[in-house]
C-alpha positions in Angstrom: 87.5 111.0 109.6 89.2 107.9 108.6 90.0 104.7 110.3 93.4 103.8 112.0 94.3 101.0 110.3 91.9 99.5 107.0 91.9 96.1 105.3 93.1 96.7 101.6 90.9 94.6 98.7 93.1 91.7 99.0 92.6 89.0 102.1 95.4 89.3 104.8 96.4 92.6 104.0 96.8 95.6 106.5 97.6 99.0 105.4 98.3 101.9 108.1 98.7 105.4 107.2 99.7 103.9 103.5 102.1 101.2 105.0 101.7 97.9 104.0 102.3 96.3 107.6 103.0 92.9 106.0 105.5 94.1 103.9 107.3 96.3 106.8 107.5 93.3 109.0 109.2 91.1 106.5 111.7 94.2 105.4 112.1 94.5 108.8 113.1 90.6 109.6 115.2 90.2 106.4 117.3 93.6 107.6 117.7 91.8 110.6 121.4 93.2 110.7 121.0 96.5 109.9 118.4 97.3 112.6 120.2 98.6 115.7 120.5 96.5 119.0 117.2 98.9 120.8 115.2 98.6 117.4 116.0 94.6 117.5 115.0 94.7 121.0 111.7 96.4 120.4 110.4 94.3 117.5 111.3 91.2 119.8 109.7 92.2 123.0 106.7 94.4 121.3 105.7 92.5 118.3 107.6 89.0 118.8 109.3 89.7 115.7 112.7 87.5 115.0 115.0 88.2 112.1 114.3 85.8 109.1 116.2 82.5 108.9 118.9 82.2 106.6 117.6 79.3 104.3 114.5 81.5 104.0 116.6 84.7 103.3 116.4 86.3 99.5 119.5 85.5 97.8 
């Protein structure tokens, strides 16, 4: 049986079901835009997600 969620090798790192949860927050807050209006909502009032700032956007 495995475990919901397990700490990878590296410090800080959560991976669920093969999902690195760091790495789907931050795709998640610099697609900001293309989310729709409900999914916004949900990151904001579930997970207190906002969408990235623009001077700390990827160019």
């Amino acid at each position: 049986m495995s475990r919901p969620a397990e700490a990878s090798r590296r410090l800080g790192d959560v991976v669920v079901q093969g999902e690195d949860l760091g790495r789907w927050v931050t795709a998640q807050r610099y697609g900001w835009e293309q989310l729709l209006p409900a999914q916004q909502w949900i990151l904001e009032n579930t997970l207190g997600l906002q969408a990235a700032e623009e001077d700390k956007q990827p160019v």
